[in-house]
Structure formats: C-alpha cells, structure tokens
C-alpha positions in Angstrom: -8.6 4.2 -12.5 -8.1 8.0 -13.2 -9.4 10.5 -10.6 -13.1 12.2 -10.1 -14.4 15.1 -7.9 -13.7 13.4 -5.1 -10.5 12.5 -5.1 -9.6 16.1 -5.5 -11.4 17.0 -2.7 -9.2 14.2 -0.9 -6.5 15.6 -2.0 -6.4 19.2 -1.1 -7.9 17.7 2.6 -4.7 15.5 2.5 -2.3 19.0 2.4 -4.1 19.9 6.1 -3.2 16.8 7.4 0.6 17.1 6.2 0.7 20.7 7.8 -0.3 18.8 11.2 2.2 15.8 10.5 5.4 18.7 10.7 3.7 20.7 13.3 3.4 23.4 10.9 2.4 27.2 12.3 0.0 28.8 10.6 1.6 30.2 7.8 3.2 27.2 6.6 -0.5 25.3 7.0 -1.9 27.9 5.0 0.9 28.2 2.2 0.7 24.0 2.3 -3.1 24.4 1.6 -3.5 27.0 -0.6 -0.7 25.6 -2.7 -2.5 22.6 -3.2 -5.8 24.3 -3.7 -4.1 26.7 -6.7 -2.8 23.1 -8.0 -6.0 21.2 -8.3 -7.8 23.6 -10.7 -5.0 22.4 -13.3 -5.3 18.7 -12.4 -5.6 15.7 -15.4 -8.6 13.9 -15.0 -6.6 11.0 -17.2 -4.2 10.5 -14.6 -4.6 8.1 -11.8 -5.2 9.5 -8.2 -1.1 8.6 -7.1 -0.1 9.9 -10.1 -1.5 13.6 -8.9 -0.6 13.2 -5.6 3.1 12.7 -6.8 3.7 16.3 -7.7 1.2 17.7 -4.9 3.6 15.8 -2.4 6.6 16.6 -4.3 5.8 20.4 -4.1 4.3 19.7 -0.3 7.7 18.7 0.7 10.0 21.6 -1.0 7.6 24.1 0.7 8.1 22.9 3.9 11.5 21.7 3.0 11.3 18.3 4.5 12.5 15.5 2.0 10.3 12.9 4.1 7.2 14.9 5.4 6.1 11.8 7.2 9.3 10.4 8.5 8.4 10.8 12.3 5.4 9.2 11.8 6.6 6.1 10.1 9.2 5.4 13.0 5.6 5.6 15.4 3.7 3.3 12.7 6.8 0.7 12.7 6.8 0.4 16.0 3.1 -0.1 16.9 2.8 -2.4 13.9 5.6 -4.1 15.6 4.2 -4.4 18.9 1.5 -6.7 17.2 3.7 -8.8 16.2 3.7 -11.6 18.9 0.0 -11.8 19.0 -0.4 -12.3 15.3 2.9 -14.7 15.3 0.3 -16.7 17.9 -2.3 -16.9 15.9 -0.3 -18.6 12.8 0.9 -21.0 14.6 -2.3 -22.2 15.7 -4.0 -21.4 12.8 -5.5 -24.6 10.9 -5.3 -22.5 7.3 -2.1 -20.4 7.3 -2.1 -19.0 4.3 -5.6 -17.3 4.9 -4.4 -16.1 8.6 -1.2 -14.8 7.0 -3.4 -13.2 4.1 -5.6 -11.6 6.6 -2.7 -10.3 8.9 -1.8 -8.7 5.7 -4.8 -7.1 4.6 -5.4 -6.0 8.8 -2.0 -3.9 7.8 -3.4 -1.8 5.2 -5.5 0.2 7.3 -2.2 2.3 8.2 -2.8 4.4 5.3 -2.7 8.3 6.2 -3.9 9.5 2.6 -7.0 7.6 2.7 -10.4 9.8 3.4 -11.6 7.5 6.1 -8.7 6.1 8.9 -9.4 2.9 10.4 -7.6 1.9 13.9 -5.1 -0.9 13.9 -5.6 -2.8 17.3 -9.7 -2.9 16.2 -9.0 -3.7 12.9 -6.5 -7.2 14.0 -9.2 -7.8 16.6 -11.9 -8.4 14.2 -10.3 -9.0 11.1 -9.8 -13.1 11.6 -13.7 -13.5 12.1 -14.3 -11.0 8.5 -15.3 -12.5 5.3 -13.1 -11.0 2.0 -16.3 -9.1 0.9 -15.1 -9.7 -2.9 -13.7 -13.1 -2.4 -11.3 -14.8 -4.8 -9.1 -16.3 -2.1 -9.0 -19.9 -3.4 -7.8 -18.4 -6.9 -4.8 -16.8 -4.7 -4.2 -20.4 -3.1 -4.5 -22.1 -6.7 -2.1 -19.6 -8.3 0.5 -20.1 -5.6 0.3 -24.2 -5.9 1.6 -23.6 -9.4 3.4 -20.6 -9.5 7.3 -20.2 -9.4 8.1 -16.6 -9.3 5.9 -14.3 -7.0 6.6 -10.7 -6.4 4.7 -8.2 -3.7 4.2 -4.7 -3.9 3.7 -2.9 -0.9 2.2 -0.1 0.0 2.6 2.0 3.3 5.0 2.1 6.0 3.9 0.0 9.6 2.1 -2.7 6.7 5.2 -3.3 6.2 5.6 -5.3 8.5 2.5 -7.5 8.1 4.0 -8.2 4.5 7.0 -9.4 6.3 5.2 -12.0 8.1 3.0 -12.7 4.6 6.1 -13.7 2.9 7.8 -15.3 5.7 4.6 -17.7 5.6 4.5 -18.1 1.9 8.2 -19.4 2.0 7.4 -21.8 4.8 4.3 -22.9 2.7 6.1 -22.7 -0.8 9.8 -22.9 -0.4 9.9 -23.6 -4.2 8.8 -20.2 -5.9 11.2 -17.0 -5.7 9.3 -14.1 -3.9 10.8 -10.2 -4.7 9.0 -7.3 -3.1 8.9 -4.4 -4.2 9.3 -0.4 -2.6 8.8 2.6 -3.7 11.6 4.7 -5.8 11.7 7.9 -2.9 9.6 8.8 0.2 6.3 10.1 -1.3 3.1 10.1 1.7 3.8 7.2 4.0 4.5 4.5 1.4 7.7 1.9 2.2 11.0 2.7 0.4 14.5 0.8 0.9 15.1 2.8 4.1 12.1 0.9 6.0 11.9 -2.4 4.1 16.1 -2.9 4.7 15.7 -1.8 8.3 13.1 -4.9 9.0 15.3 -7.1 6.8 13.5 -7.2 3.7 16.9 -8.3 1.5 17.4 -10.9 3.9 14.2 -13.1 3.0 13.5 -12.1 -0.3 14.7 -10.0 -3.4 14.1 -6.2 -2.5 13.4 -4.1 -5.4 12.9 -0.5 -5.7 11.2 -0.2 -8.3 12.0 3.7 -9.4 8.7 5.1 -9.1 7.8 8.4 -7.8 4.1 7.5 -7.0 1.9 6.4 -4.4 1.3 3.3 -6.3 2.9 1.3 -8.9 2.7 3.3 -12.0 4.4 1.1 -14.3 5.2 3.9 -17.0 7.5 6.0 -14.3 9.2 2.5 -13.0 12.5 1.7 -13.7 13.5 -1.3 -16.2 14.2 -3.7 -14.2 11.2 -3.8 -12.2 9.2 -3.2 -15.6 10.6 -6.5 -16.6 9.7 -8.3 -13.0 6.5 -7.3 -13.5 6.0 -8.0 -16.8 7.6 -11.7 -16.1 6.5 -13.1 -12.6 4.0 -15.8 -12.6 1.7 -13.8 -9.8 1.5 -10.4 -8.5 0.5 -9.8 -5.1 -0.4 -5.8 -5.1 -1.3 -4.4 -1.7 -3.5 -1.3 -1.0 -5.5 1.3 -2.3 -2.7 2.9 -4.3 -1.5 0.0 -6.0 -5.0 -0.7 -7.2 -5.8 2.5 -8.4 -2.8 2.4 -10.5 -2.7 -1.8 -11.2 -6.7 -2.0 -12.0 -6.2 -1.6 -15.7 -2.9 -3.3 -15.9 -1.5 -4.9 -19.3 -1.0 -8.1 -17.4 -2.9 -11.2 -16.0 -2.3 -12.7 -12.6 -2.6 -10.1 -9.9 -4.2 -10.6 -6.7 -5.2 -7.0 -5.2 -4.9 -7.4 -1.6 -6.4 -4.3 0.7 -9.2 -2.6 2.7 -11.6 -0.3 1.1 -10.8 3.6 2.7 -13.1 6.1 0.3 -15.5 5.8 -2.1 -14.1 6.3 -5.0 -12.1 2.7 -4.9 -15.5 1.1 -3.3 -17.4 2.0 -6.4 -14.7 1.0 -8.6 -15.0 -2.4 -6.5 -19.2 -2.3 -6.2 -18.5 -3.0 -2.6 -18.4 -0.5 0.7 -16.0 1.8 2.9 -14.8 -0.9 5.1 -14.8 -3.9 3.2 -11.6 -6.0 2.8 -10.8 -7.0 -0.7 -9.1 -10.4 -2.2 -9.5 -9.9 -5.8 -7.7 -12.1 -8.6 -7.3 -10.2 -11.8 
C-alpha cells in the first residue's frame, strides 16, 4: 500500500517524537522538524509509507548524529516486554489452544510500535487481549497451513515484540517440531524495528535461523532485501509477517501464503483492512 495525506502528516509528527526520544534542545527539535517538513513536499506517493520513512529516518539520524536514534528506548522496551514474560509463560501452559494463546501473545506485542499515530499500552493490552476476538479472523487458515507446512519463516517488526515472537516460535516448535522456522530482522536500526543486535541478545540463532534480511525499511520491502532472504521468501511454505510495517509493504506481495499478524494503530492501515483503530488482525493472504 503506497502512502496518502495522512501518512505524511504521520510522518512529519513522527520527527517531534524523535527530537524527544534524544532529549533534543530546541534547535535540534526544530532542525529535526523542519527537515522533515522541507522533505515531505517532495515525497512519492508510489512508495510505500516505510519506504519514505527510510530516508526521513536516515537523514533524522545524521542530523542528530546518532546511528540508533531509539537505542535507549529499546533497552526500556526489552525489558518491560520481558517482565511479562512469566505471566504470559502461565498462561500457555494452561492454555487448552496454544497455538491461539501463543498467536495472541504475539499480536499483544505489536502495540510497542512508536511510529504508529495512535500508542496503545502494553500491560492493558496483555490484560484484555486473551478475551479479544481477531476482528478479521482467518485463524483456522493459520492452524491449517501450519499442519502441512515444512518451512515457516517470521518477520518481525519492532523491538520489546520481540520478545513475544520469541515465545511464538518457541510454541510453534513444541507444537510442530517437524517444519524449519527462520525469522527474520531488519538490515540496520531504522525507528524501533528489531535488527541482529536485539534478536541475538534474546537468542534468536539459538532456536531458529536468524536472517537479516538487508533491508533499510520499516518493513519488508522485498526490492531493497538482500538475496538470500529474497529467495527465503520467495521459497517457504508460510510467511508469518508481523505489524503494521510489514503489511504495508507485504499487502500486494507477489506470493501466496502469508498470514499478517498485528494491531491496527492509524487509519490509513484500518481502511486498507475495512476494520477500526484498535482492532487485532489475523489475516491469511
């Protein structure tokens, strides 16, 4: 899906809330902002909303000369999403349906998502998130496509999720030991999306392949990924593709098989979706 109106608007708001991420004084906050304001009026209204944010965030980070603007805030995110983790590892061993519980956990994770218009807390979030229907609802395609699938690979999306997807695959390997999970990062620190750095520190490479798949972008944008993870993509039986930014980029893929996994944060993605800002979303493609 390629931007509109709004997501510039999201944009430019998102260059405020970097400035307030490095404690920026008030040049830098204005120089951050009216930078990104001077670089909207030439945006491409054929490219996808992570594929503008790449070079906004890319310019972002040389102005305030930070190579990870939200590096500080991805230790916090870790940690909290970590501090969950006993609860939720409670709850899947009691569950009677683990593979919704662990599908759930996941989605609860992808409210940590500091580019999206509308921010959603995490504690509420896990507290109601077992008793919320998927509001588009192909769950029982997921479940069929893992009974006869051999190859599955994960995308992820933002740092403090991580961890949620940790516990996603876990589950999937004690529910499927037979299929070959990879999941896959993002090629360099862009917003507050997972890269090697966090998905190695949780031990990522120790339960699965760990791929980084080259790209620059919020998002998988498949044109900007390396080969190798071209060819995973291309050749897996499922995709698993988590978040907003995934989906914006994934919605028109080439390929079949792709289960978009994530909670609705702006309007632009609910429309795309006909359902609302707040929704959770289990959609088979």
């Amino acid at each position: 899906m390629t931007i509109g109106e709004e997501c510039v608007s999201c944009i430019i708001n998102q260059s405020a809330k970097v400035a307030d991420a490095i404690n920026a004084n008030s040049d830098l906050k204005e120089k951050l902002i009216s930078h990104v304001e001077l670089l909207s009026k030439q945006f491409s209204y054929d490219k996808t909303p992570p594929e503008i944010a790449s070079y906004v965030y890319e310019d972002m980070a040389k102005i305030a000369n930070k190579v990870d603007l939200y590096d500080k805030i991805k230790i916090a995110s870790t940690k909290k999403a970590l501090s969950f983790v006993p609860l939720l590892k409670d709850k899947l061993f009691t569950s009677s349906d683990k593979l919704l519980t662990a599908t759930k956990i996941a989605v609860a994770g992808n409210v940590i998502d500091l580019a999206a218009a509308i921010e959603f807390d995490l504690q509420e979030e896990l507290e109601k998130i077992f008793d919320t229907d998927f509001a588009y609802n192909n769950f029982d395609v997921l479940r069929e496509r893992l009974e006869s699938s051999k190859t599955v690979l994960l995308i992820g999306d933002n740092v403090g999720e991580h961890i949620f997807d940790y516990m996603f695959i876990n589950t999937l390997k004690e529910l499927y030991p037979n299929i070959n999970y990879s999941y896959m990062v993002r090629g360099n620190p862009i917003i507050n999306d997972v890269t090697m750095k966090e998905a190695r520190e949780v031990g990522f490479d120790k339960i699965c392949e760990l791929v980084d798949s080259g790209v620059n972008t919020p998002g998988f944008t498949y044109n900007r990924a390396n080969d190798y993870s071209k060819k995973l993509f291309d050749e897996v039986d499922l995709v698993i593709s988590k978040g907003m930014g995934n989906y914006e980029c994934l919605s028109s893929s080439h390929r079949k098989n792709i289960c978009f996994l994530l909670k609705v944060k702006c309007d632009v993605v609910a429309a795309s979706l006909n359902k609302q800002v707040g929704d959770i979303v289990c959609k088979m493609a």
